[in-house]
C-alpha positions as CSV (number, residue, x, y, z in Angstrom):
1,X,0.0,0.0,0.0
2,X,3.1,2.2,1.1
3,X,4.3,1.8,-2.6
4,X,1.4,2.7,-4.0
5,X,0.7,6.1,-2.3
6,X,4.3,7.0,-3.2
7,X,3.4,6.5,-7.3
8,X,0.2,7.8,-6.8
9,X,-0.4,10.3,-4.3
10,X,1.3,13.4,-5.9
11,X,-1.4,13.4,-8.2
12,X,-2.9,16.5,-6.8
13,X,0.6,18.6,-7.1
14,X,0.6,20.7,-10.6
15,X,3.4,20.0,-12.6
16,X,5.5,21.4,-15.2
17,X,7.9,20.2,-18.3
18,X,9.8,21.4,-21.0
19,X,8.0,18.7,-23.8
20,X,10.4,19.9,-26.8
21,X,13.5,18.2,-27.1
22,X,16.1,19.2,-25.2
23,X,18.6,22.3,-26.9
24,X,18.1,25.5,-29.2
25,X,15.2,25.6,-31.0
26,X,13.1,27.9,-32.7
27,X,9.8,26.9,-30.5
28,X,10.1,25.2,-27.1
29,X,6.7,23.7,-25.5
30,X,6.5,23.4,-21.7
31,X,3.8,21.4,-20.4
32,X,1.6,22.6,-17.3
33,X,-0.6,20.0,-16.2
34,X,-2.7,19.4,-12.5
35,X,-5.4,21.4,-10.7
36,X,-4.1,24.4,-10.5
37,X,-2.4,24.7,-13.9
38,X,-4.6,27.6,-15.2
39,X,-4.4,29.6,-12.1
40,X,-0.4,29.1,-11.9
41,X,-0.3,29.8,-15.5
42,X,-2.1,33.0,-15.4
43,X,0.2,34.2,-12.3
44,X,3.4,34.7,-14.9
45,X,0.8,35.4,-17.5
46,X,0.0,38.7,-19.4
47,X,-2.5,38.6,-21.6
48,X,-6.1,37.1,-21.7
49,X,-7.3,35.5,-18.6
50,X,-6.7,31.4,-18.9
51,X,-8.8,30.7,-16.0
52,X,-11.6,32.1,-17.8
53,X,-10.9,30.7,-21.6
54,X,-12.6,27.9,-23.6
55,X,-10.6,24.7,-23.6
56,X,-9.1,23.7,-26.8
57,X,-8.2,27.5,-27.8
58,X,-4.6,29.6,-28.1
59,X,-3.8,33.0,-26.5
60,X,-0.9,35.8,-27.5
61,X,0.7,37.1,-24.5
62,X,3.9,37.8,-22.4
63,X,5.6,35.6,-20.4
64,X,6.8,37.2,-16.9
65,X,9.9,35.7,-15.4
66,X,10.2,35.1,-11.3
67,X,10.5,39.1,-10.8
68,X,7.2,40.2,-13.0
69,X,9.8,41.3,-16.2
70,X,8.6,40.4,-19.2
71,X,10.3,37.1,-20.4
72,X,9.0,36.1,-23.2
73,X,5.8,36.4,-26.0
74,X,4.6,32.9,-26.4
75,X,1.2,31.2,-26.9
76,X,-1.1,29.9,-24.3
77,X,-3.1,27.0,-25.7
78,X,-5.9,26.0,-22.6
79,X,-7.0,22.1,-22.7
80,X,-9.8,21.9,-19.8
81,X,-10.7,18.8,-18.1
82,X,-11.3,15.9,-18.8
83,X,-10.4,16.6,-22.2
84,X,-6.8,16.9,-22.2
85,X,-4.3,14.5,-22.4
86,X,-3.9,13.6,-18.8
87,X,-7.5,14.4,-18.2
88,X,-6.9,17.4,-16.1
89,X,-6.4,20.9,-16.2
90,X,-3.8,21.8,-18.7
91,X,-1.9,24.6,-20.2
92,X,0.9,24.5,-23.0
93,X,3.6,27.3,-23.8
94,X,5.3,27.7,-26.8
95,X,8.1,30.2,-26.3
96,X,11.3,30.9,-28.4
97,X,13.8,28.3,-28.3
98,X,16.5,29.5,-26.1
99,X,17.8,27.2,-23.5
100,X,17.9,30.5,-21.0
101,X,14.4,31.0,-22.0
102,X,13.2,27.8,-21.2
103,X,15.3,27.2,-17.9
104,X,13.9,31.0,-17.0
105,X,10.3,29.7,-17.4
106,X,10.7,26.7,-15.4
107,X,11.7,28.5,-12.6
108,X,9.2,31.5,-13.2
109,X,6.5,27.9,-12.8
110,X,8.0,26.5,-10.2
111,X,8.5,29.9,-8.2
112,X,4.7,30.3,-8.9
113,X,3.4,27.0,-7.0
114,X,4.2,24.2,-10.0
115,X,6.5,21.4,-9.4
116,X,8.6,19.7,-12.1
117,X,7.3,16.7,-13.1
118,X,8.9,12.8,-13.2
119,X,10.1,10.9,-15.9
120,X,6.6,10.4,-17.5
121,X,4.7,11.3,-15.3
122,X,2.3,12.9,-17.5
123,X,1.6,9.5,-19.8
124,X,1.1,7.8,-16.2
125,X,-0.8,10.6,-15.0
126,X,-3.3,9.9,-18.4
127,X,-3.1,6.3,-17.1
128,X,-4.4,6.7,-13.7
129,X,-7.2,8.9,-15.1
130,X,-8.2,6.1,-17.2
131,X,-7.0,8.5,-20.6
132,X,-5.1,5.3,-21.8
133,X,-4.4,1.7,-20.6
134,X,-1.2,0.7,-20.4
135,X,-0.7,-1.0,-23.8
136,X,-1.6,2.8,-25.2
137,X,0.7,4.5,-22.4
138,X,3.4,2.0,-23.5
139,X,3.2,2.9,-27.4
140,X,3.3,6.4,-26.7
141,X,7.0,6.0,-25.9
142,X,7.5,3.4,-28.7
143,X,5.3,6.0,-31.2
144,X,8.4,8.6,-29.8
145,X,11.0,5.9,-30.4
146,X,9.8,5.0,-33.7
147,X,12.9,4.9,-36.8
148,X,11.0,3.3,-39.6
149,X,7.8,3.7,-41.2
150,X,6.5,-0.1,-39.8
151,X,7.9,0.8,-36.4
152,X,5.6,3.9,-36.7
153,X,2.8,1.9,-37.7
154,X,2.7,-0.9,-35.1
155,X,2.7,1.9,-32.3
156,X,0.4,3.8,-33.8
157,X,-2.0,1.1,-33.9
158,X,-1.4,0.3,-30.2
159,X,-2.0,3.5,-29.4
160,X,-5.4,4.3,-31.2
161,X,-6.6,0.8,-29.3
162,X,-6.0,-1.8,-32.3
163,X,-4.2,-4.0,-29.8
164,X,-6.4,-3.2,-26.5
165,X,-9.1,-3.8,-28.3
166,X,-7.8,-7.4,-29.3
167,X,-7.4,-8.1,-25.8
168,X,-11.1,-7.1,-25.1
169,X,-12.3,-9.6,-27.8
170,X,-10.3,-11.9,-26.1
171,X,-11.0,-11.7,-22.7
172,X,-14.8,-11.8,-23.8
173,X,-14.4,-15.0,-25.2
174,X,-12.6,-15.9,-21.5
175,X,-15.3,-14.9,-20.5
176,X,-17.8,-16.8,-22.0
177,X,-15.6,-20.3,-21.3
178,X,-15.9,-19.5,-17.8
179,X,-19.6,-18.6,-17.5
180,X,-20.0,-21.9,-19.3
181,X,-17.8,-23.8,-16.6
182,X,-19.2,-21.4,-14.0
183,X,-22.7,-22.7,-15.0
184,X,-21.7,-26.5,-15.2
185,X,-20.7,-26.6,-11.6
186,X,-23.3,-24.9,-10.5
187,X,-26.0,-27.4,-11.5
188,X,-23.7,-30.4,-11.3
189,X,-26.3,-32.4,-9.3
190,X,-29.1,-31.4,-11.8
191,X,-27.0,-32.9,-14.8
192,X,-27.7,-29.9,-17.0
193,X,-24.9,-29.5,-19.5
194,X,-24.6,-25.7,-21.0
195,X,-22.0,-26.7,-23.4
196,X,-20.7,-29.7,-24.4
197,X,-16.6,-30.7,-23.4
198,X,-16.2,-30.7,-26.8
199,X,-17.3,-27.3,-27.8
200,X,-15.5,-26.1,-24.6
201,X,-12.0,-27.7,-25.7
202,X,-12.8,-26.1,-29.2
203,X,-13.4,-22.2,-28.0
204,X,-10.3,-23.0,-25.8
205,X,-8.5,-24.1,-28.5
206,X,-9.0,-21.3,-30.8
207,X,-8.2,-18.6,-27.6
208,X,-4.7,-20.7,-27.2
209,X,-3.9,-20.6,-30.7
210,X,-4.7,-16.9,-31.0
211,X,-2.3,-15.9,-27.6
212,X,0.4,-18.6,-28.9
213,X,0.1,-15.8,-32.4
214,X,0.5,-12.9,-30.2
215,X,3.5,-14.5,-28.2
216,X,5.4,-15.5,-31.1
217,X,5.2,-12.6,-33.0
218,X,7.3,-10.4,-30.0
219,X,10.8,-11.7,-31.7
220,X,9.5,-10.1,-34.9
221,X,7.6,-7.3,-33.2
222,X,10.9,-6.5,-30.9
223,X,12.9,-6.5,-34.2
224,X,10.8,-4.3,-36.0
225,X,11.2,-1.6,-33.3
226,X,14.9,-1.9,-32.6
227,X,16.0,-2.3,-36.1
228,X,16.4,-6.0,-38.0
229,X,19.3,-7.9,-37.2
230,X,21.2,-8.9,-40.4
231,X,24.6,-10.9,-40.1
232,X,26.7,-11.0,-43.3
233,X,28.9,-13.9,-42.9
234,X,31.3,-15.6,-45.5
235,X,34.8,-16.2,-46.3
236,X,37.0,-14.0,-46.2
237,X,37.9,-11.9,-49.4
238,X,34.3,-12.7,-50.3
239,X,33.1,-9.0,-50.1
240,X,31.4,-9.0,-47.3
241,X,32.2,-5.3,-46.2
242,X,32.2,-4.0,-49.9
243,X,28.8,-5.3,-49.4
244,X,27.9,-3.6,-46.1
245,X,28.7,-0.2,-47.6
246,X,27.6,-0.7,-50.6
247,X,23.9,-1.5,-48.6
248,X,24.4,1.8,-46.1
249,X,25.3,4.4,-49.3
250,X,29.4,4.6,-46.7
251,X,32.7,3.9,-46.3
252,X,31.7,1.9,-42.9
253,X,33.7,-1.1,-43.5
254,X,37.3,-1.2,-44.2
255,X,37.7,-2.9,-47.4
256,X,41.4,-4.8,-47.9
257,X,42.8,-7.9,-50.5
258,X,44.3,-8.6,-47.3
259,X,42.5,-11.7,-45.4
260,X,41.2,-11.4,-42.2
261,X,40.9,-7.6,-42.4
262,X,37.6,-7.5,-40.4
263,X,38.3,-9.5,-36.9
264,X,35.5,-7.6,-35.1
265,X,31.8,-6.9,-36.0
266,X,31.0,-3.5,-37.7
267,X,27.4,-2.6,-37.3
268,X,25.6,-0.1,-39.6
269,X,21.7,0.8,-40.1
270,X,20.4,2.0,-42.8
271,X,16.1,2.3,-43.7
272,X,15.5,0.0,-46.8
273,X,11.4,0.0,-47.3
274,X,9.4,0.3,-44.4
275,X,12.5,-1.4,-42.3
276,X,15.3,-0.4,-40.3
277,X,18.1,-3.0,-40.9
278,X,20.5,-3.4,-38.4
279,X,23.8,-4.6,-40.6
280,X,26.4,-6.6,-38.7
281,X,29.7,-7.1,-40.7
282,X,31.3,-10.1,-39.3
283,X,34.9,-11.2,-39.5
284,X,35.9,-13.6,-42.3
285,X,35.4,-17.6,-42.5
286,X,38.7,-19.2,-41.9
287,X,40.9,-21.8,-40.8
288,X,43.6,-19.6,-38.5
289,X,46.0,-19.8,-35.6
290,X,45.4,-15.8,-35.0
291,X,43.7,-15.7,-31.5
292,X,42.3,-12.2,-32.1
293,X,40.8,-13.4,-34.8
294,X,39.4,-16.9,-33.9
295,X,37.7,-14.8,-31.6
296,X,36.1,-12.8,-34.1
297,X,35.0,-15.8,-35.8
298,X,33.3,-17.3,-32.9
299,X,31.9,-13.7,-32.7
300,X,30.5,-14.3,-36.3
301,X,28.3,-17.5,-35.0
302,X,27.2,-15.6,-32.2
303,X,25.6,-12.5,-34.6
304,X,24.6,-15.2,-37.3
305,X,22.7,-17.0,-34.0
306,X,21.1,-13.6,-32.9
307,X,20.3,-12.4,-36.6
308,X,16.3,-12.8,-38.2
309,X,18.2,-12.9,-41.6
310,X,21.7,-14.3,-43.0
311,X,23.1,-12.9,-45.8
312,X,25.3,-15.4,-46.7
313,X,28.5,-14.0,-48.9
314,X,30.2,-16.3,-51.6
315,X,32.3,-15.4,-54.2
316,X,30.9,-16.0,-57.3
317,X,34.4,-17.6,-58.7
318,X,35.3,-19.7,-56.0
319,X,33.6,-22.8,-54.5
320,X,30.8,-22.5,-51.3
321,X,33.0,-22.0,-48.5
322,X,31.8,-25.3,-46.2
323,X,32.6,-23.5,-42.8
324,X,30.2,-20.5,-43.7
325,X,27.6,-23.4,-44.8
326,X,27.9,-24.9,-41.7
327,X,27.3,-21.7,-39.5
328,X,24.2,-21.0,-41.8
329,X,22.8,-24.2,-41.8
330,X,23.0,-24.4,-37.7
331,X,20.5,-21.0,-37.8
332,X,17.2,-22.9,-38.5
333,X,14.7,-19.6,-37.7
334,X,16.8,-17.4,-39.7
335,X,16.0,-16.5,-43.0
336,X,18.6,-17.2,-45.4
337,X,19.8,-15.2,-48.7
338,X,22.9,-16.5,-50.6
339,X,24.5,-13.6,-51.9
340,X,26.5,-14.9,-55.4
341,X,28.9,-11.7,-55.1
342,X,31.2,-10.4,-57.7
343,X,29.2,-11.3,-60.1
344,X,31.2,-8.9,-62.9
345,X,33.6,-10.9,-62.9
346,X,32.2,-14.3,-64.1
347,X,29.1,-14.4,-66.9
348,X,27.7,-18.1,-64.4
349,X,28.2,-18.6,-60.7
350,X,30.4,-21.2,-59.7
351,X,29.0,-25.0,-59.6
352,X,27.7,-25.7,-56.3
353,X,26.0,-22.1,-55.3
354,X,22.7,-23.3,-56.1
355,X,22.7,-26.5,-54.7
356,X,23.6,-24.8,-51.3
357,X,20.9,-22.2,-51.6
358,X,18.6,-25.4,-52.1
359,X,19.9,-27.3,-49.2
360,X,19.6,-24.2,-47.3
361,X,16.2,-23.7,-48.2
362,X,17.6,-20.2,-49.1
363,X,16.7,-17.3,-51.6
364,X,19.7,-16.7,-54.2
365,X,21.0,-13.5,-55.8
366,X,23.7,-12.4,-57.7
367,X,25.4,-9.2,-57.8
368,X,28.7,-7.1,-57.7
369,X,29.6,-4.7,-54.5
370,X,31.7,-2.8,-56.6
371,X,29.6,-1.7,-59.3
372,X,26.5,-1.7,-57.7
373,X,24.8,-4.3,-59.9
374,X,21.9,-6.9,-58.1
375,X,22.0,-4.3,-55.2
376,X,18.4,-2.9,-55.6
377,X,17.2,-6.5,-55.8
378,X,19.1,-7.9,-52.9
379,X,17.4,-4.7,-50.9
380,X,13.8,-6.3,-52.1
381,X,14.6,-9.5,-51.2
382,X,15.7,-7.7,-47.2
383,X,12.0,-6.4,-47.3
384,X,10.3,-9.0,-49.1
385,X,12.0,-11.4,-46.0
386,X,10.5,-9.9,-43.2
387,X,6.8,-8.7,-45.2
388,X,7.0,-12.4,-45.0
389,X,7.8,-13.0,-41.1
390,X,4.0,-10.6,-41.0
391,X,0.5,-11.6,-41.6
392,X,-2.3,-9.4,-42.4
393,X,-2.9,-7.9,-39.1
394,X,0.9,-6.6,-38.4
395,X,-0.1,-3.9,-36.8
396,X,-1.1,-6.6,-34.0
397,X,2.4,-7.6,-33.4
398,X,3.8,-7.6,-29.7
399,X,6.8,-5.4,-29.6
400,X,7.1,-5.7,-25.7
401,X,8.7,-7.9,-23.5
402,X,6.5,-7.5,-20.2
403,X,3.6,-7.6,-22.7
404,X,4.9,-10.9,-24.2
405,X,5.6,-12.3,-20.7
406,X,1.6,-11.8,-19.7
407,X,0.4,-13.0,-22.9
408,X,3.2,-16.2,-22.4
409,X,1.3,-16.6,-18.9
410,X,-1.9,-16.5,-20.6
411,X,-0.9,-18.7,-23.4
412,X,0.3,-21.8,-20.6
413,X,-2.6,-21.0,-18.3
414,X,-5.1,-22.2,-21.7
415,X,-2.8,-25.2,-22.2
416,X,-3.9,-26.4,-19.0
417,X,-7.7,-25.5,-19.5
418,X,-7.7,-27.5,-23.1
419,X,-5.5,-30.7,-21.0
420,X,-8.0,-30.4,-18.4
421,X,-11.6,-30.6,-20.6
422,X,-9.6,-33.9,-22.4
423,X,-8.7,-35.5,-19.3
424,X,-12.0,-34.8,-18.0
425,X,-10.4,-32.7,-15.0
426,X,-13.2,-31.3,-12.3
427,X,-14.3,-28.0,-13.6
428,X,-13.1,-26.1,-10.2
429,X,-9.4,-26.6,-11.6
430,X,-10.4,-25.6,-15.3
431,X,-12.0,-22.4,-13.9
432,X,-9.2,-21.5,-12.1
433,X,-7.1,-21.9,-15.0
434,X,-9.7,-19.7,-17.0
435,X,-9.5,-17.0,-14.3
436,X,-5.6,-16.9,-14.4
437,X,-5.6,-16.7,-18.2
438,X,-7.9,-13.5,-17.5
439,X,-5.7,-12.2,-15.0
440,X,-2.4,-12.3,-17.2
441,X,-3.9,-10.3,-19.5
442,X,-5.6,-7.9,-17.5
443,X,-1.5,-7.2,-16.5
444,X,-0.8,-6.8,-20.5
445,X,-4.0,-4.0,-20.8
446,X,-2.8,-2.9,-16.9
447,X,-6.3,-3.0,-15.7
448,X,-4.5,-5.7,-13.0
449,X,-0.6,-4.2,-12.3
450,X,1.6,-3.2,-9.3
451,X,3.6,0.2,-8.4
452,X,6.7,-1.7,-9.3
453,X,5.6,-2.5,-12.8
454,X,4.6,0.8,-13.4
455,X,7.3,2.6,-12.1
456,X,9.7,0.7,-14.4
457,X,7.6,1.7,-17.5
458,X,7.0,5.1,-16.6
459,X,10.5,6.2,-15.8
460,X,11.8,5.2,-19.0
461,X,9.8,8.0,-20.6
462,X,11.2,11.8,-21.3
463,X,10.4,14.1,-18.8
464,X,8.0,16.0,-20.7
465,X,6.1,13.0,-21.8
């Protein structure tokens, strides 16, 4: 109880941000948010009264520092409860850029009754007001995190309630199961059945299949949002990091004739489609007694272990290099593209490519990092690869791990309902495990969540979110 007055009870304070990035800009936006926020504001205010103005509407006036000198001339834009962000009383500044300007207004707040608010406290502030649930509070941040157009698009989603409203649909049918099980105990002695076992396993069945979806789609959901891992592993002298800047439009990667030139990996991003790829440049294939560089080649299985896709470098002269084949072949969930490289120098591929991209069950290409040629098709195929990893409702994916952890929880906790209706277990065990299937994702949508949890999210926001 302790912990949760501490999250919750400074609710009542009025609070203030800078909501702009921080540095020199040519418009800085600070944030007033609480009870008192249109009173507070009006006390460094000169201009039209805010107490008094409609909500939704933007005021010219001065700014007046700590000692009633004119500060600034901003504009005042008045949000009045509950339709605001947070669902209270807000007000928000735009001033001129300058960092003394915007340090000068804080204080001129703070001096005037305002505190400075948390790491997002305002998103958990629209939380506890019921403004959003916690799957919407969460893809604020990822909407402010966002590098790529699909990033963009999965939060956005979350945030307008694709994914809550998933959950709801879901929890529903939990709903119904239990009511059904509910119902079978409760005229056990009468030997009234409400549903059969069978149509019971069935619903259950489809509700597991749908949260086993959701759970495996975090590892694509995750690598959507941080960037997608690609490990380029090959030989060396197979053009590996020609290839790498030849993808990223740089001179990332040193490029030598000399073998074993990369021993470390080189990581470079760069936004092909709606993705951001995150490139990793791995030390050359060999047998060597270097122990620098055995070490970067135990590196290169780790990447090509961690990677969603393998772009797997041969020269197009020389024969499939057998210890690169082997590190492919051991990466079953990856997906695989056998880049046929240096392709200008040979008008076939040499034997053996294509049977290795068929054993591989991988996607071939040829091209030629140093002229450019096959580049723009090995780019489609990077997008094509993960379109592929996505079904029709993408927006849907999880790209959270405490999300993902619930829905993992939820996910088990139907395993055991559908075991239970086929063993014929009492129904007071398969409505508990109905009831804890509910509860894990109440924790996803936060409707069921502790100070802890929330304090973890929350803090990782900007201050002025």
């Amino acid at each position: 109880m302790a912990e949760t007055e501490k999250l919750t009870n400074n609710t009542a304070d009025t609070i203030c941000a800078i909501s702009t990035p921080h540095g020199t800009g040519g418009i800085a936006v600070a944030r007033i948010c609480g009870p008192d926020a249109l009173r507070l504001t009006d006390s460094i205010w000169k201009g039209c009264s805010l107490a008094s103005a409609q909500s939704h509407s933007a005021h010219l006036g001065t700014i007046l520092d700590s000692n009633g000198m004119p500060l600034d001339q901003g504009v005042a834009t008045v949000f009045r409860a509950p339709r605001s962000y947070t669902g209270e009383d807000t007000v928000e500044l735009s001033v001129h850029g300058s960092i003394w300007i915007q340090r000068e207004l804080l204080t001129s707040l703070c001096n005037a009754g305002c505190r400075l608010a948390e790491p997002g406290e305002f998103t958990r502030r629209a939380f506890m007001n019921g403004r959003l649930d916690l799957t919407e509070a969460e893809a604020v941040a990822d909407m402010i995190a966002s590098s790529s157009r699909a990033a963009h698009r999965v939060a956005i989603n979350h945030l307008r309630g694709g994914f809550s409203k998933r959950l709801d649909d879901l929890r529903d049918q939990l709903l119904q199961l239990a009511s059904l099980v509910e119902l079978e105990l409760d005229f056990s002695e009468e030997e009234v059945e409400f549903a059969s076992r069978t149509q019971l396993r069935q619903l259950a069945t489809e509700l597991h299949a749908e949260l086993t979806r959701l759970c495996r789609s975090f590892r694509t959901g995750a690598a959507i949002k941080q960037g997608i891992p690609v490990a380029i592993i090959g030989a060396t002298n197979a053009g590996k990091s020609s290839l790498l800047n030849a993808l990223v439009g740089d001179q990332r990667a040193i490029v030598s004739d000399i073998h074993g030139t990369t021993r470390d990996i080189v990581e470079d991003s760069a936004e092909i489609g709606d993705y951001l790829f995150r490139f990793l440049d791995t030390a050359g294939l060999r047998h060597t007694e270097d122990t620098i560089e055995q070490i970067g080649i135990e590196r290169s299985r780790d990447a090509a272990r961690r990677a969603r896709i393998i772009m797997l470098v041969c020269d197009s002269t020389a024969l499939p290099d057998a210890q690169a084949l082997e590190i492919a072949s051991e990466c079953s969930d990856a997906h695989i593209i056998l880049v046929a490289n240096k392709c200008d120098l040979t008008e076939s591929a040499a034997p053996g490519l294509s049977d290795a991209a068929i054993r591989l069950g991988a996607t071939q290409v040829k091209i030629s990092a140093k002229t450019g040629s096959g580049i723009e098709q090995l780019r489609q195929l990077l997008v094509e690869a993960v379109d592929s990893e996505t079904s029709s409702d993408a927006e849907l994916l999880v790209t959270n791990a405490r999300q993902a952890q619930a829905l993992s929880d939820a996910a088990d906790s139907t395993s055991r309902v559908i075991n239970g209706l086929e063993s014929g277990l009492s129904g007071d065990f398969i409505a508990q495990d109905i009831r804890q299937t509910i509860h894990a994702l109440n924790e996803v949508s936060g409707t069921i969540t502790t100070p802890d949890i929330l304090q973890n999210i929350f803090t990782r926001f900007c201050i002025g979110k």
